[in-house]
N, C-alpha and C positions, 0 to 999 in steps of 0.2 A: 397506418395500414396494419391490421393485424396479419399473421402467421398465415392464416385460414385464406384473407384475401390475396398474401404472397403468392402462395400455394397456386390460386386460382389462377391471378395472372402470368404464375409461368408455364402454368399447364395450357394454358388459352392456346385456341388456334385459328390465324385467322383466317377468316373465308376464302373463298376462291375466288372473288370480285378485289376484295380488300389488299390479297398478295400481288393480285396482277395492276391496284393503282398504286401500290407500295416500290413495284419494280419499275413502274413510268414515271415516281417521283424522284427513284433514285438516280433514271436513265437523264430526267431532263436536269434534275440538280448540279449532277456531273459533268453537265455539257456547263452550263453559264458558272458553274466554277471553275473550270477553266480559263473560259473568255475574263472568268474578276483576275486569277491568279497572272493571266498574260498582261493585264494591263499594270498590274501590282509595282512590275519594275519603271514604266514609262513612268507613270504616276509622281512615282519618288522622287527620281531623276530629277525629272521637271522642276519638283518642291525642292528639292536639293539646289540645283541649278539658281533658283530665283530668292533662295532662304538671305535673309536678312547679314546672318552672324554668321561665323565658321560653327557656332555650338546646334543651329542648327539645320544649317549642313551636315554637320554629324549624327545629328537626333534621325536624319530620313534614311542617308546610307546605311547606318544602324539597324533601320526598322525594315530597309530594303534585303541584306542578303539576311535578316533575320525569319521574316516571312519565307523566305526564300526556302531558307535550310531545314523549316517547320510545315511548308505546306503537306506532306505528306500529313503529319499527327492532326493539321488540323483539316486534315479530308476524314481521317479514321475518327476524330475527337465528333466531328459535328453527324456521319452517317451512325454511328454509335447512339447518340441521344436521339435523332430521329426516330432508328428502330425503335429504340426503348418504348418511343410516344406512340407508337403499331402496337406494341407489345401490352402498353399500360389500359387501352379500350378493353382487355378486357376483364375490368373491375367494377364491378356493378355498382351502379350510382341509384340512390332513392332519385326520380325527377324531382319533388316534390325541397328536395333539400340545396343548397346551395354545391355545386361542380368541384369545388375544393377548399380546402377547407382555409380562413381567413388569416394573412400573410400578416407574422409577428411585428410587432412597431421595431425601426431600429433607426438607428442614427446613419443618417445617409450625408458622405463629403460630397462637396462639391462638385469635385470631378467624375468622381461616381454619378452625382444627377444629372450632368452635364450626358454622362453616357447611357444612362436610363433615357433621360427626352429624346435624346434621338432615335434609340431604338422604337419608343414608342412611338413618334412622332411617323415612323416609316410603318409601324402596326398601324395604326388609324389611316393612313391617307389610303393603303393598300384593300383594305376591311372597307371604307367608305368605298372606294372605286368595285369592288367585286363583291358586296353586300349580296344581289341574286343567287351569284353562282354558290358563295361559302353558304347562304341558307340553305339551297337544294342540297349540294353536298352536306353538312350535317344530318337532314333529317333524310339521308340515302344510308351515311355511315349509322346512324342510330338506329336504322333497320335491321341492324346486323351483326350489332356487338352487344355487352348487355350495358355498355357506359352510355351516358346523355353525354352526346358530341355536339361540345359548342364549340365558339370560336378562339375558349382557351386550350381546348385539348384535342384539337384537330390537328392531325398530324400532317395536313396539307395548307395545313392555314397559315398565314403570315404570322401569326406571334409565336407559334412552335416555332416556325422555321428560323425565323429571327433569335428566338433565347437559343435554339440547337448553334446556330454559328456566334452568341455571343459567349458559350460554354466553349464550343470551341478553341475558341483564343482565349479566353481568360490566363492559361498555363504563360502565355509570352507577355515579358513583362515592355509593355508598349508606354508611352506618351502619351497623354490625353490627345493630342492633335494629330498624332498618327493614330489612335485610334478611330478616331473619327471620320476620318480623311477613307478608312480600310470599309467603316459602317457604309459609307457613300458609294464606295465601288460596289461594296456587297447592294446596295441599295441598287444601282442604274444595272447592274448587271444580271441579279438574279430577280428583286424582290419586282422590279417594275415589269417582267415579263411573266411573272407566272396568274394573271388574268386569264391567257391564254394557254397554259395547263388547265386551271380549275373549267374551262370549258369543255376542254377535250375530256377532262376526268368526269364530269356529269355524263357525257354522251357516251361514254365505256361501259359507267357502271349500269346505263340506264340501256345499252346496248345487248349488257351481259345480264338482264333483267330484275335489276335491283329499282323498283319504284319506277317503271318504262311512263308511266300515266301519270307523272308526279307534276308535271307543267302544265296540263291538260287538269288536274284536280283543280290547282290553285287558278286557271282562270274561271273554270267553274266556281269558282268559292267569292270570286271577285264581283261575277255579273252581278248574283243576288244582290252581294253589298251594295254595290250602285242604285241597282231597282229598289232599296229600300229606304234609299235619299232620295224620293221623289221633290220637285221646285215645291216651296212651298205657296198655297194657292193666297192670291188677289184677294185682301178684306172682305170684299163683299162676297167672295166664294166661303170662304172660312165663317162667318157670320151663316149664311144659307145653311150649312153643312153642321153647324152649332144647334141651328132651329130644330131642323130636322133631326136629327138625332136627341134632343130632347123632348120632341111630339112623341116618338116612338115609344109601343110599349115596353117592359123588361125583359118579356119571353122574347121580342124581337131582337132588342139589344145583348142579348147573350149570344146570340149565333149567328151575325155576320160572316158570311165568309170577304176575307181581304182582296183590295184590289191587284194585288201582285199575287196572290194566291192563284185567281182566276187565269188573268194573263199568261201562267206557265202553266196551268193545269194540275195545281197540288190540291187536295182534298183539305178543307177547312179544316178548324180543330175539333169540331164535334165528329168527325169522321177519324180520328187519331183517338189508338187504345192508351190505357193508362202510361203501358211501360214505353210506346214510343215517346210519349210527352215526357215520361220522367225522362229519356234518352237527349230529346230534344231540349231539355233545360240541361241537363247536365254536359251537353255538348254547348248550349251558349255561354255555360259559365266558365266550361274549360277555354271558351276562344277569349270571352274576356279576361281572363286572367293572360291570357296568351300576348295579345292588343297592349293591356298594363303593361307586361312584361316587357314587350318590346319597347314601345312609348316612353315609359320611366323607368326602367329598370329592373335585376330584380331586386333590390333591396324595399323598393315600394312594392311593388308588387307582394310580394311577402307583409309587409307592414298591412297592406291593404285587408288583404286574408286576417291574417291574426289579430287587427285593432277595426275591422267590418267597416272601412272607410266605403261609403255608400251613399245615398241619397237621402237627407238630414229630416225627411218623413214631410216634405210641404205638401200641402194640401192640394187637393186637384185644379181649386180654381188659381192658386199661386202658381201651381207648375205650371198654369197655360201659361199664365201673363210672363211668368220669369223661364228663359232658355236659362238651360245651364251651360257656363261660358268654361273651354276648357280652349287646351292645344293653343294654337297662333292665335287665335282672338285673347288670350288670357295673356300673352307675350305680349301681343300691341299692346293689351290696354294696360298692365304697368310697365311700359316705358313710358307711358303717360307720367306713371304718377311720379320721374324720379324725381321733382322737385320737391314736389307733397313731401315725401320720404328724407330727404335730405333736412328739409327745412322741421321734420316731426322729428330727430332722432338729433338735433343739433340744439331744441330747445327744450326736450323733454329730460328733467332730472332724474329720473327712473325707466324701467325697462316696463312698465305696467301696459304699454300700448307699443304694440306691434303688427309687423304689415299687413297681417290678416284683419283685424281693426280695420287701417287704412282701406285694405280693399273691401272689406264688408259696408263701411260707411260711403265707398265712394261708388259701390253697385247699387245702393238704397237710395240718394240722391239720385240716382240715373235711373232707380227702377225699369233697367231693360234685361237684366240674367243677373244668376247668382254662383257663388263660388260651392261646390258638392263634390263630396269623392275623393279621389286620389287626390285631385287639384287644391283641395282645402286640405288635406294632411299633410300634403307636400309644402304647403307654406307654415301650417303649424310646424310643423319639422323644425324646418330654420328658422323660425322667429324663436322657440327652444335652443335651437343649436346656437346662433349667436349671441343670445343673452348668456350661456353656460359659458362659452369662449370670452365673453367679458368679463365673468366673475370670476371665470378663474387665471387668466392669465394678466387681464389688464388693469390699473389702479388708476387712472387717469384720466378725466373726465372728458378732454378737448380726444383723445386718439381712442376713448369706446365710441365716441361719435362717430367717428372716420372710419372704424372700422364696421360697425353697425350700416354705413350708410353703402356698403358691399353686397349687403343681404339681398338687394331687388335686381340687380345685372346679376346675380348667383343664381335667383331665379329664375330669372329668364334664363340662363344657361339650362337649369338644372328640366328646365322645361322641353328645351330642343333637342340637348345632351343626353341619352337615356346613362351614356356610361360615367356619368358624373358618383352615384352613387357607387357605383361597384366599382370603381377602377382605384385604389388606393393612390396609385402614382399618376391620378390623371392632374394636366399640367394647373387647371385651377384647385383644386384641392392644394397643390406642393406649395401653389402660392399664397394661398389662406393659413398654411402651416408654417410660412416665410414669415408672414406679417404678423403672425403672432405671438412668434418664437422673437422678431426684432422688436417688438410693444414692453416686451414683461417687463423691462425695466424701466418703466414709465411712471415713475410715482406724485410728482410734483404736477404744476400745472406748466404745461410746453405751451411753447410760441410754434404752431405749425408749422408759419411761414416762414418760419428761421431755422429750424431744426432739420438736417437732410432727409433723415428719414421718417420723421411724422411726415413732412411732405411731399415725399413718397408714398406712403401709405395713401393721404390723401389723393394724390393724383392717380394710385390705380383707379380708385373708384368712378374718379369721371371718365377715365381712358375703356372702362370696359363697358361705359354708359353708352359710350359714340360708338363702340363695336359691336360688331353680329354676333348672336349669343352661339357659342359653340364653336369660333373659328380657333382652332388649334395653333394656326400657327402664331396668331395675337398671341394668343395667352402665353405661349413659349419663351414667347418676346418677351413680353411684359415680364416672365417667369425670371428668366437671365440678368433683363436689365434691372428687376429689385434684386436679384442677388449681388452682380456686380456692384452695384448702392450699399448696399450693406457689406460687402465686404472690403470695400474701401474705408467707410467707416472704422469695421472691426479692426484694421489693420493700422487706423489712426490712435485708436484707442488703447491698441497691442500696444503699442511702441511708449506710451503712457504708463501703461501698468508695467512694461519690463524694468523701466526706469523707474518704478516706486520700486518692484521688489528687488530689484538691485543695491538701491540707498537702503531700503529693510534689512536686507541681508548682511550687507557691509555697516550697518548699527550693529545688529545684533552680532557679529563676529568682535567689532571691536568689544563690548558690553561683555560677552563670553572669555575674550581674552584677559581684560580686565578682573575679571572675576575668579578667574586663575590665578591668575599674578597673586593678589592681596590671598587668596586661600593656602597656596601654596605658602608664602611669606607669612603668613600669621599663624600657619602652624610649625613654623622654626624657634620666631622668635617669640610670639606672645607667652607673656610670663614670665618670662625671663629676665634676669640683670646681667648687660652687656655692655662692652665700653658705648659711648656716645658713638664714633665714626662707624660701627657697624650695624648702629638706626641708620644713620644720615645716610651708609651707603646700600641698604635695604629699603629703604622709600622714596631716594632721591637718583641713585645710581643704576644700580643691579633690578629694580622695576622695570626701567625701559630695555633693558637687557633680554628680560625675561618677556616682554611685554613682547614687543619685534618678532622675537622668534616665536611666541605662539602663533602670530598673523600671519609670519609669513612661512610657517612650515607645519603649523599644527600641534594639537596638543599630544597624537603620537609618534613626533620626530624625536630624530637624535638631537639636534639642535635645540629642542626645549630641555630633554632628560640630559643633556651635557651641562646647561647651563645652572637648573637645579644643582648638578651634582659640586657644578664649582662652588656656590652659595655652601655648599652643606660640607665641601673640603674646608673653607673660610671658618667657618662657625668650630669647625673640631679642633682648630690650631688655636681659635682663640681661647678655646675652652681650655688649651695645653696650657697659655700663657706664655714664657717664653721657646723661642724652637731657632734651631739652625737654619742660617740661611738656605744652604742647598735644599732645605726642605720648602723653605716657604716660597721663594724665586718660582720656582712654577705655577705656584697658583698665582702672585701676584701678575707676572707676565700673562696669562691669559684672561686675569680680571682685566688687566691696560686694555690690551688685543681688542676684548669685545668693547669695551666703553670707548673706544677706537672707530671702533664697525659702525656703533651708533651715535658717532656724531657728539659725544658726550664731552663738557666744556675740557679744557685743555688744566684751566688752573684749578679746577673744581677736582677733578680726575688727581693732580696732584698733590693735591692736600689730603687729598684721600689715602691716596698709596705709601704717603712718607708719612699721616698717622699709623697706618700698617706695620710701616718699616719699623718707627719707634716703637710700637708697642712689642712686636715679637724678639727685639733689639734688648726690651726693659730698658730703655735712657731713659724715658721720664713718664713716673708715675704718675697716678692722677693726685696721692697727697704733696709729692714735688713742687707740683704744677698748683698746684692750691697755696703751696707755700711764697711761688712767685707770683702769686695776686692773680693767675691766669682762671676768666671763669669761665665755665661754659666748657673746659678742656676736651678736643677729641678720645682723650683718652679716659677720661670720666665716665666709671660706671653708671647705669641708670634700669630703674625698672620700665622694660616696655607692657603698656595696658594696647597702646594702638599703634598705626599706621596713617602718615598721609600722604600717600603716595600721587607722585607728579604724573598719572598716567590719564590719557582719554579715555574715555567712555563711563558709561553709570550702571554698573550692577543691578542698583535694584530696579532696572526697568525688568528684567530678565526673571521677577517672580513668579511664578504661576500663582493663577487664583485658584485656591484648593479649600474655598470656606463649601464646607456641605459634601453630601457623601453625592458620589456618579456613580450608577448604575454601568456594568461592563460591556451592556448592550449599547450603551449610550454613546461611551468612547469609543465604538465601532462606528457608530453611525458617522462621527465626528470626524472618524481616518477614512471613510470613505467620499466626503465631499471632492469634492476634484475640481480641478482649478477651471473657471469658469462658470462653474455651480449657481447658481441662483439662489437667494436666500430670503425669508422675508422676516425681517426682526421687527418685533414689539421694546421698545422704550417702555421707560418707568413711567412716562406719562401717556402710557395706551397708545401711543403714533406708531402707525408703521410704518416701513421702510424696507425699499427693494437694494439689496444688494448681493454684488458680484466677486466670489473667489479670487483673487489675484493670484493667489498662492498660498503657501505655508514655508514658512522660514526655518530649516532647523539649523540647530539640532533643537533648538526650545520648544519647538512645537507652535510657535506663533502663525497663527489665521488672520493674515491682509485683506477685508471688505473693500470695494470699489466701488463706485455710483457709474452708470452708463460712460460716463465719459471720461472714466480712470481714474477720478481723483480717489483720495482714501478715504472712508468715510468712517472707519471702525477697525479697530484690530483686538483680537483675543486670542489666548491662551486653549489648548487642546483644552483641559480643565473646564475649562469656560464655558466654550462650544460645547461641550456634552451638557455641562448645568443647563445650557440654554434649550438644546433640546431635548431636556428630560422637563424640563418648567413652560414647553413650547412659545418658548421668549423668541426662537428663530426656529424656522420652518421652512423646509428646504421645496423648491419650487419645480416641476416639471419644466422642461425646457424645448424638447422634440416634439415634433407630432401632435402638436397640441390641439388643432383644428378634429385630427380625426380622433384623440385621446376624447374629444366633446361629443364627438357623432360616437362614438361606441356607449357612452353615461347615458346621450337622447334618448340613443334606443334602447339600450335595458330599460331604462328609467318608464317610458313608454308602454315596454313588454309587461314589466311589475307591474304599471297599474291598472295594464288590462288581467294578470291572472288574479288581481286582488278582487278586482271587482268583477 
């Protein structure tokens, strides 16, 4: 909203009809929030009373004197946002454009959707039940503000009043099942009585003479329609009436006047001046846009307009013989075909044939009507949309079948359903975005009938084949019960991958501590000529010394820089040669100490310490010792080149790949995958492959891949990961939203090719 339209809407004032149903909706809302807030505590109790556990027992008492101590804020929280919704009519809307503007994609939990469907679930049933009343009231309130009032921004309508008390309480931090439990009350208390508001509020404003003839218009508007579905006549009537009008001459055949014409007394068309004809065409086109609108939405509706979906030019004597089959006849006749459809999309190896195909071939064989209009765009649509939802989310030949074979109960939904299009959180939509978001890592060839969730997949399609297209509370169902599927899965799978990157993590810490140890110790001694027992007891002793403490306290403890420091007091005495005992006694006693701690052998430990002793002692030389035949002596200097130290793990798994320069955009890319992520790697030999995030291991930076069912199927280096996505070796894959991320691609893709051409 710009500055200019702020401006507007706070300057706005609203009319004198508008304030006086603004204070009848305050008057009745206050009264049935009462009656929710009075039963708020019975409610609880009860749940309290019969809860399972003591935790929740406490979960309802909790939420009991919590609403309690809050009802005030959230009487102020929800009359607040309703004003607002009085306030915001008056911000002038183009009709002509969409009401608001299109709700960003985002990642919605669980619990979160769990409290979305039900909200919506009580907007739809409500909106179904008082369909009359919220249309008069809309086009009474549009008389009067300069905003187009629908049924999102009517401030007496059920989905205001609904998001106004779900803004409400959002501030109190509830339970999903009290929340719910709080929706229901708000539901049986407030939302299922204001029917009878929205009646008394038509007869106020139509009292206070906002549109008094608005009921009276629309039955007039109705009659005509009727009288202009006359029965259609008897063969042999319809032949007569063919005859005859093809005897006649052309001066005659231009100026009939109609037989409903006469019946009511309206003056034929040759008696109508130019500009009522131009009026009277541009008032049919406005009602058919209006009819679309309502019928399928507006997103077709608008499609229709901007891509001229129309009548495909047949010829006169075609359009006798062929009706155009639209609404419930176009319903029945593909639930006909779900077999056709099932059996074309499970044998065909390409997307090249799709249900408009199916249905054009199977109205030509019956040569009794044909597919025109909105009805033929609307199935171009989805045979577009789910080929795009194939290609881009699924790799797997057996689950684009099953998902493909969803397209014809979609249909007939999308046929009875007007709000299928425009409702982004309508419950089949969430679940075409369920089923595609659980596919993507589908890469191999599956066993349907073994795998949980391709079999799931699978069986929505037949479960919404046996259903009435549009029943809300199916689909909800159906909605919950593949999330509950899939999240049992996910949670089987979790427990999988925590267990790989837990063994990952405990490598690579041992791998890192190892790699310590030897760096540390090779830069003391390598190079160096040392007696023999201070190799033996730097690769064989003082390793696991050092090793221990880096695992179990880190490389910034005391504990690791204590035990360095003893190695490095060791090394300076030897370098003295001989020294007083009181000096060397301490260090030796705390070398025992820790080779003590760790378990370190008892006679190994010994022979160690009494070469110590002798050597800072001077008893016996290394030429002594050579002279008594002794070879090998501990006390025998030696040049150290290396180390073989007795410790676990292997360094050089812990390299990074660093052949080839990475771009710094790259290595962002790389720190932003996030565990879970999706990925699709090319192999050296052109195969791709889906996989899944596990995690990242540091400190090294190592990236754990997973295949759907946890196991590991790839690990690489930060380094790695950015070569790969600068070389598009791996390509990270949308995850969310995928179903309507495909309807937003349709339509531009659509829109482009009608500005192109």
């Amino acid at each position: 909203m710009t500055d200019v339209d702020k401006l507007s809407v706070a300057l706005f004032r609203l009319p004198r009809p508008l304030l006086a149903l603004k204070g009848r909706i305050h008057t009745f809302l206050s009264s049935r929030l009462n009656n929710m807030f009075d039963q708020v505590d019975d409610t609880f109790f009860d749940l309290a009373d019969r809860a399972d556990n003591n935790r929740q027992q406490t979960m309802y008492f909790d939420a009991m004197r919590l609403i309690r101590m809050e009802r005030k804020n959230i009487e102020h929280n929800f009359f607040g946002v309703l004003t607002q919704s009085f306030q915001q009519l008056g911000q002038y809307q183009d009709p002509e454009l969409p009401s608001q503007e299109p709700e960003g994609l985002e990642v919605v939990e669980n619990e979160q959707l769990e409290e979305i469907i039900a909200l919506d679930t009580m907007v739809f049933r409500v909106s179904e039940l008082c369909k009359p009343e919220l249309d008069a009231l809309n086009t009474r309130l549009s008389s009067m503000v300069p905003a187009l009032v629908t049924l999102k921004n009517n401030p007496v309508g059920p989905e205001v009043i609904c998001e106004s008390f779900n803004e409400a309480v959002a501030h109190l931090e509830l339970k999903l099942p009290v929340k719910l439990v709080l929706f229901k009350l708000f539901d049986r208390q407030v939302m299922v009585s204001l029917k009878d508001f929205l009646v008394e509020g038509n007869k106020r404003l139509s009292d206070m003479g906002v549109l008094p003839d608005l009921e009276q218009l629309r039955k007039a508007r109705a009659e005509p329609r009727q009288q202009e579905k006359p029965p259609a006549p008897p063969p042999e009537q319809t032949s007569v009436a063919g005859a005859a009008h093809s005897s006649s001459s052309p001066a005659s055949s231009t100026t009939p006047v109609s037989a409903s014409e006469e019946a009511v007394g309206r003056p034929g068309p040759d008696s109508r001046t130019p500009d009522s004809l131009r009026q009277a065409g541009a008032g049919q086109a406005k009602k058919r846009r209006q009819d679309d609108g309502q019928r399928y939405g507006q997103l077709l509706s608008q499609l229709k307009n901007l891509l001229h979906w129309g009548p495909s030019g047949t010829s006169g004597s075609d359009a006798s013989m062929h009706q155009r089959i639209e609404g419930d006849e176009l319903v029945s006749m593909v639930g006909n075909l779900q077999q056709d459809w099932s059996n074309a999309v499970s044998t065909e190896a390409d997307d090249s044939e799709g249900l408009l195909q199916l249905i054009d071939g199977h109205l030509e064989r019956q040569g009794e009507g044909r597919l025109d209009g909105t009805e033929r765009g609307l199935v171009d649509l989805l045979d577009r949309l789910f080929v795009r939802v194939n290609h881009q989310t699924i790799a797997c030949a057996q689950l684009a079948a099953e998902l493909r074979k969803l397209e014809l109960p979609i249909l007939q939904l999308a046929l009875k359903d007007s709000t299928f299009f425009d409702r982004e959180k309508h419950p089949a939509r969430r679940l075409l975005n369920e089923i595609a978001e659980a596919s993507i890592g589908y890469t191999e060839k599956v066993d349907v009938d073994g795998d949980p969730v391709a079999r799931a997949i699978s069986g929505v399609a037949a479960e919404l084949s046996g259903q009435s297209p549009g029943d809300h509370a199916v689909l909800t169902q159906l909605l919950l019960n593949f999330i509950d599927l899939v999240e049992k899965e996910r949670r089987r799978v979790a427990v999988l991958e925590q267990r790989l990157m837990e063994e990952a993590t405990a490598t690579e810490k041992v791998n890192h501590a190892h790699q310590a140890v030897v760096r540390v110790l090779m830069e003391r001694v390598k190079g160096k000529t040392l007696p023999r027992f201070v190799v033996s007891f730097a690769e064989d002793a003082w390793c696991k010394v050092l090793f221990l403490n880096h695992l179990r306290s880190g490389q910034d403890s005391e504990e690791w820089h204590g035990s360095i420091r003893v190695l490095d007091r060791l090394l300076e005495l030897v370098a003295q040669g001989q020294a007083d005992a009181g000096v060397v006694a301490p260090v030796l006693t705390t070398i025992r100490e820790s080779l003590e701690n760790v378990s370190y052998d008892a006679y190994d430990m010994g022979r160690l310490l009494g070469a110590m002793e002798q050597y800072f002692r001077g008893e016996l030389s290394s030429e002594e010792s050579l002279r008594q035949g002794v070879s090998a002596s501990p006390l025998q200097s030696v040049l150290v080149d290396a180390l073989r130290t007795n410790i676990p793990g292997n360094p050089a798994a812990l390299g990074e790949d660093s052949d080839g320069s990475v771009d710094e955009q790259y290595l962002r890319r790389a720190d932003s995958l996030t565990r879970g992520a999706w990925v699709e790697m090319t192999d050296d030999g052109a195969d791709k492959r889906r996989c899944k995030l596990a995690g990242v291991v540091l400190p090294s930076g190592k990236f754990i891949f997973v295949n759907r069912q946890g196991a590991k199927v790839s690990e690489k280096h930060r380094n790695r990961v950015a070569m790969d996505l600068q070389t598009e070796k791996l390509r990270p894959l949308e995850k969310t939203q995928l179903f309507d991320r495909a309807l937003e691609g349709v339509v531009g893709e659509m829109c482009q090719s009608r500005s192109v051409h």
